[in-house]
C-alpha positions in Angstrom: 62.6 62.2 84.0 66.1 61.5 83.3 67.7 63.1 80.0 68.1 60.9 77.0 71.6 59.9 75.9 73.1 62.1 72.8 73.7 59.6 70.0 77.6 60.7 70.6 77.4 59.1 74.2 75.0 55.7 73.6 77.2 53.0 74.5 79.9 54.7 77.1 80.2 53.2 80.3 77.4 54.9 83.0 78.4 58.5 83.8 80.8 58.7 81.1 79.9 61.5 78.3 82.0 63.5 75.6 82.5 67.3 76.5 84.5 69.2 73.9 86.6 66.2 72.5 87.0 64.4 75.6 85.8 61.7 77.2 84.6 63.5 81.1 83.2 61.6 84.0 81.9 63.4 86.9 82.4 62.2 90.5 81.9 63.9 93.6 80.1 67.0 92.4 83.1 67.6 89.4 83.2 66.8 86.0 87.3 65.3 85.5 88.6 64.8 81.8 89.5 61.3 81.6 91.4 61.0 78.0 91.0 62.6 74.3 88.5 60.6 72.1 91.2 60.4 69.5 93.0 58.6 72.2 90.3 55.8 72.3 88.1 53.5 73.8 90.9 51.6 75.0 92.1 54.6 76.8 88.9 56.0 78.0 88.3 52.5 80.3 92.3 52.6 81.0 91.9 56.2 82.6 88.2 55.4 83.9 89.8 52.0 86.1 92.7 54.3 87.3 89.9 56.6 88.5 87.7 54.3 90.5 90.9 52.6 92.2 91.8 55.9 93.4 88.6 56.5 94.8 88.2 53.1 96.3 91.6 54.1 98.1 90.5 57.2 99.2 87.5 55.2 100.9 90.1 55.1 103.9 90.9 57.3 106.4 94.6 56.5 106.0 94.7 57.3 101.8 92.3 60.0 101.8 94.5 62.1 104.6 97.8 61.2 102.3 96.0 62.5 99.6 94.2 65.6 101.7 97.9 66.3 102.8 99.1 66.7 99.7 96.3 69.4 98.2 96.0 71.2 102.1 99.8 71.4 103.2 101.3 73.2 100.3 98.2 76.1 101.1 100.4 76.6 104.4 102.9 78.9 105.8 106.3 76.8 105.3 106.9 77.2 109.4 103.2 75.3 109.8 103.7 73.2 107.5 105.5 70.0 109.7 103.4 70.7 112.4 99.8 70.3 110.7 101.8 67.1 108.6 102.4 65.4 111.4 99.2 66.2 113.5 97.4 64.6 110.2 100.0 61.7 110.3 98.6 61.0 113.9 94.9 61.1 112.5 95.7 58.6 110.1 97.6 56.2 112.0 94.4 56.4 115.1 91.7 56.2 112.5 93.6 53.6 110.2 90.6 51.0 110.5 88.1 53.2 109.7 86.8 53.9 106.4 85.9 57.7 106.0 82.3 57.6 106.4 82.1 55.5 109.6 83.9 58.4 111.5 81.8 59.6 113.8 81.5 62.6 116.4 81.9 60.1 119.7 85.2 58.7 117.7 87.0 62.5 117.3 85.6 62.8 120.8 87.7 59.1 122.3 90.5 60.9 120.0 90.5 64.6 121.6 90.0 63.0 125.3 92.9 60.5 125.0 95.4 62.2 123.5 95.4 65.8 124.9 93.1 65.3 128.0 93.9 68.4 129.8 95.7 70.5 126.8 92.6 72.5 125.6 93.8 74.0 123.1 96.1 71.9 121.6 92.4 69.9 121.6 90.7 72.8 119.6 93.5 73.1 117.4 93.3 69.1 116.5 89.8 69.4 116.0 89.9 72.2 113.9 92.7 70.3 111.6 90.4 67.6 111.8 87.3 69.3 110.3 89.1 71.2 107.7 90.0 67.3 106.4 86.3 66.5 106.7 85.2 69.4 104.8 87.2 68.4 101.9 85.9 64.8 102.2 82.5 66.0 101.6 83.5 68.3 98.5 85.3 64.9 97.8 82.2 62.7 97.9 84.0 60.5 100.7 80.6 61.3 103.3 77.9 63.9 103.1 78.3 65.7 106.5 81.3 67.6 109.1 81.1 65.4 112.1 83.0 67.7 113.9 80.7 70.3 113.9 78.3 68.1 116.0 81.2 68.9 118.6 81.7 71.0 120.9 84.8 71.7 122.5 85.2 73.8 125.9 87.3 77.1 125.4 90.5 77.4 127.2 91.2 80.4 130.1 92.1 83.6 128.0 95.9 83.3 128.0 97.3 86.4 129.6 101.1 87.7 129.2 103.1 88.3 132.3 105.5 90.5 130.7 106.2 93.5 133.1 108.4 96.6 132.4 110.2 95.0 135.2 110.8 91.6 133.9 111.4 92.5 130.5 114.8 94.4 132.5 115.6 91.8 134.5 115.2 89.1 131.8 116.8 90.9 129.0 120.2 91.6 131.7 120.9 87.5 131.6 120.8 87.6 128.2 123.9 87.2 125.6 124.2 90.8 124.0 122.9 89.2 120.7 119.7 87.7 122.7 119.3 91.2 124.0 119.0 92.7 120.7 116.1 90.0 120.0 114.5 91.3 122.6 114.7 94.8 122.2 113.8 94.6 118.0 110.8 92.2 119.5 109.2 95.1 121.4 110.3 97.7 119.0 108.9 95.9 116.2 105.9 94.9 117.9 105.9 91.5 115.6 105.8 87.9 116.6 108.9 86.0 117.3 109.2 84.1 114.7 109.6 87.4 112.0 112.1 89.4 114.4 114.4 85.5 114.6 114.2 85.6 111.2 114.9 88.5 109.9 117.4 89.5 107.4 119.3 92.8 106.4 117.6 92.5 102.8 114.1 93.3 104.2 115.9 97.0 105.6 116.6 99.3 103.3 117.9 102.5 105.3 114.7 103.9 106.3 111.8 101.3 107.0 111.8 97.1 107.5 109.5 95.0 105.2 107.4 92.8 107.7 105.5 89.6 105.8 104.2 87.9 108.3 105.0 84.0 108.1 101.7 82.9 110.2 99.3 84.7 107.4 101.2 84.7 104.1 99.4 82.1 103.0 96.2 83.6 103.7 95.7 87.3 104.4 99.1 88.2 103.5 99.1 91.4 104.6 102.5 93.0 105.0 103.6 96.1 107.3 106.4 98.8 106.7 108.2 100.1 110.1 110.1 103.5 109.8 113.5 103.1 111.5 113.2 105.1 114.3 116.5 106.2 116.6 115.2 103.2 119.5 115.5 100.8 116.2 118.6 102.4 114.4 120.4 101.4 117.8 119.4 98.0 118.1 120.2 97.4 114.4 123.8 98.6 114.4 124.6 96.6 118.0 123.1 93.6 115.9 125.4 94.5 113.2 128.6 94.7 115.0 127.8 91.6 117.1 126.9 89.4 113.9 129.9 86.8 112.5 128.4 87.7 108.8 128.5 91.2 107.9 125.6 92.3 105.6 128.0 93.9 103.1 126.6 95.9 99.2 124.6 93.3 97.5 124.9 90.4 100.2 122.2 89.2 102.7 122.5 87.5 106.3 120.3 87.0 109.3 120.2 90.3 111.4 119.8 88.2 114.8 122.7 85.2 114.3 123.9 82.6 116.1 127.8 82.5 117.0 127.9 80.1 113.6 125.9 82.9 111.9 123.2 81.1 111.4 119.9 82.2 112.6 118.3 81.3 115.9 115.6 78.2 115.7 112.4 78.6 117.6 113.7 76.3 120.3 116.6 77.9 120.7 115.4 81.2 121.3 112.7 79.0 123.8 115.6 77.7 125.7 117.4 81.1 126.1 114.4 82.6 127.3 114.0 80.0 129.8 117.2 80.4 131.0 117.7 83.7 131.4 114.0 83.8 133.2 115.3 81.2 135.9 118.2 83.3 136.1 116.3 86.4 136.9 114.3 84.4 139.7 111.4 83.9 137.2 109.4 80.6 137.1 110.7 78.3 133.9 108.7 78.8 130.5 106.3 81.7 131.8 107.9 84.6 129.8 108.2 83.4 126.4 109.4 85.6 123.1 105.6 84.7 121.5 104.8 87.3 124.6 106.7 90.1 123.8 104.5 90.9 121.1 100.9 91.3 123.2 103.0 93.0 125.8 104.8 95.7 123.4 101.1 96.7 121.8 100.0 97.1 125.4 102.9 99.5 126.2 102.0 101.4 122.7 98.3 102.0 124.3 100.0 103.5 127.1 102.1 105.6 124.9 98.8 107.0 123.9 98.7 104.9 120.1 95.0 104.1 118.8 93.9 100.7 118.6 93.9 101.6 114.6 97.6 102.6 114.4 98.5 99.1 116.4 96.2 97.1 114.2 98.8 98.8 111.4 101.6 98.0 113.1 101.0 94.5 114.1 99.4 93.6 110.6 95.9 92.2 111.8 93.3 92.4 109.2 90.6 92.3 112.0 90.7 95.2 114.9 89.1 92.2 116.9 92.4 90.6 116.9 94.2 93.7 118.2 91.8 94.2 121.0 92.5 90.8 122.2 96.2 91.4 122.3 95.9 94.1 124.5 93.1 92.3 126.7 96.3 89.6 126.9 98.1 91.3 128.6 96.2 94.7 130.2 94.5 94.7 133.5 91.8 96.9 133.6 91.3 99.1 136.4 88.3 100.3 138.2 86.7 103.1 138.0 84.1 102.6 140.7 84.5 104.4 144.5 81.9 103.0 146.6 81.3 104.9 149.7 79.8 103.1 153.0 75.7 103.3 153.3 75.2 106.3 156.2 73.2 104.5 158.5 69.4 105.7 158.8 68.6 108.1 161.8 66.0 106.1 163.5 68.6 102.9 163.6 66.4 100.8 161.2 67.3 99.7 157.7 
């Protein structure tokens, strides 16, 4: 049986109670404050319409991924941050006649199929955007189940790099000087692209560089110290004298600049690479910077480092991960030596 009313809460609208001196309704599995009861009746059903007509929005696709972007983007990596926006902005604008509940696994399915037909993972990576909204719309009360995880969607072929000690040579010669030192502090550093393009001289204080990884610093956060060694101590002071702004006591500036001083983008770097690859006799996009980074940790194994120092240096919470950067890029090789089957004396099998 249902719990009486206290004699405090006879008479307030269904749902509504007093908690500690405040009128509190609770919708979608939370209890929300509403106003003060010193505020007032007036204010209580004031508060309480405001509430429903923001719910009644949310009923949408379109309002309830504005109001999803604002709590899930801010939880981002500021360089992921446009990207996931606008991939929601495209959710919202193909699911604008939809109210959240009709959604439905064949819908995301018309969705994934239409707009990325043979891009598989940029199909995995919309889906998972799109179930990390649906998720919240259940905690929301918007629906009561995922329908994305009635989904499945095919894996893509393991990506492998096709950077070569050779290649990296021939690439890294058509390269600008500066774009050379990008290179070289990319394999050095073993880190992804967008943390060596980045990087400033405050993060290098004589005798190691402070890695924080952009991709994770929203979530693991975990941050790596590199020791200077001679190979980086080079590369560093080349960097130096080739930049327009020098790094002098107490200032800061990019370490790999742009003639303006400004720091490479990510498509500039993209283009360069491209360039200098077609230049080399290299197909267009297949040696990207992003590729440096599987490639380096592949030529540490060599070197004889553990998969334990590399998941150090390349600031992976999960040894997993570090296996499958070498598996990127290694090629395993056989250690079978099959010999031909002698042929039986009396000529039958």
């Amino acid at each position: 049986m249902p719990r009486a009313r206290s004699k405090a809460n006879k008479g307030l609208p269904k749902g509504v109670r007093i908690r500690h001196g405040s009128y509190t309704f609770r919708i979608g599995g939370r209890e929300l404050a509403l106003c003060r009861v010193e505020e007032g009746e007036g204010a209580l059903y004031r508060e309480l319409a405001k509430l429903h007509a923001e719910n009644a929005d949310l009923a949408s696709m379109a309002k309830a991924i504005g109001a999803f972007k604002l709590a899930y983007l801010p939880t981002l990596a500021y360089s992921t941050q446009v990207e996931h926006g606008r991939l929601l902005d495209k959710f919202a604008k193909t699911f604008e006649a939809f109210r959240v509940d009709q959604v439905k696994p064949f819908h995301i399915h018309q969705l994934l199929e239409s707009k990325w037909p043979t891009q598989i993972t940029a199909r995995k990576h919309a889906k998972a955007r799109l179930s990390t909204f649906f998720t919240w719309a259940v905690a929301k009360g918007l629906r009561n189940d995922n329908p994305c995880r009635d989904l499945k969607v095919k894996d893509a072929p393991r990506h492998k790099s096709k950077w070569t000690v050779e290649s990296y040579h021939r690439i890294r010669e058509q390269q600008p000087p500066m774009l050379q030192c990008f290179m070289d502090l990319a394999f050095l550093l073993s880190q992804r692209s967008t943390d060596v393009r980045t990087l400033r001289w405050r993060q290098i204080d004589g005798k190691c560089i402070r890695i924080e990884p952009t991709k994770t610093q929203k979530s693991s956060g975990q941050a790596v110290l590199i020791p200077i060694t001679p190979a980086i101590a080079e590369v560093l002071e080349r960097a130096k004298s080739l930049g327009k702004i020098k790094p002098l006591p107490g200032a800061d500036a990019p370490v790999i600049q742009q003639r303006d001083g400004s720091p490479y983008g990510r498509f500039g770097i993209r283009s360069a690479m491209d360039r200098a690859a077609a230049k080399a006799g290299y197909p267009e996009g297949g040696y990207t910077a992003k590729d440096l980074r599987p490639f380096a940790a592949t030529c540490a194994k060599a070197q004889g480092f553990t998969l334990e120092q590399l998941q150090v240096q390349l600031a992976h919470t999960s040894i997993g991960t570090t296996e499958g950067y070498i598996q990127q890029h290694d090629i395993p090789v056989s250690e079978v030596a099959l010999t031909l089957p002698r042929k039986p004396k009396d000529g039958r099998d």
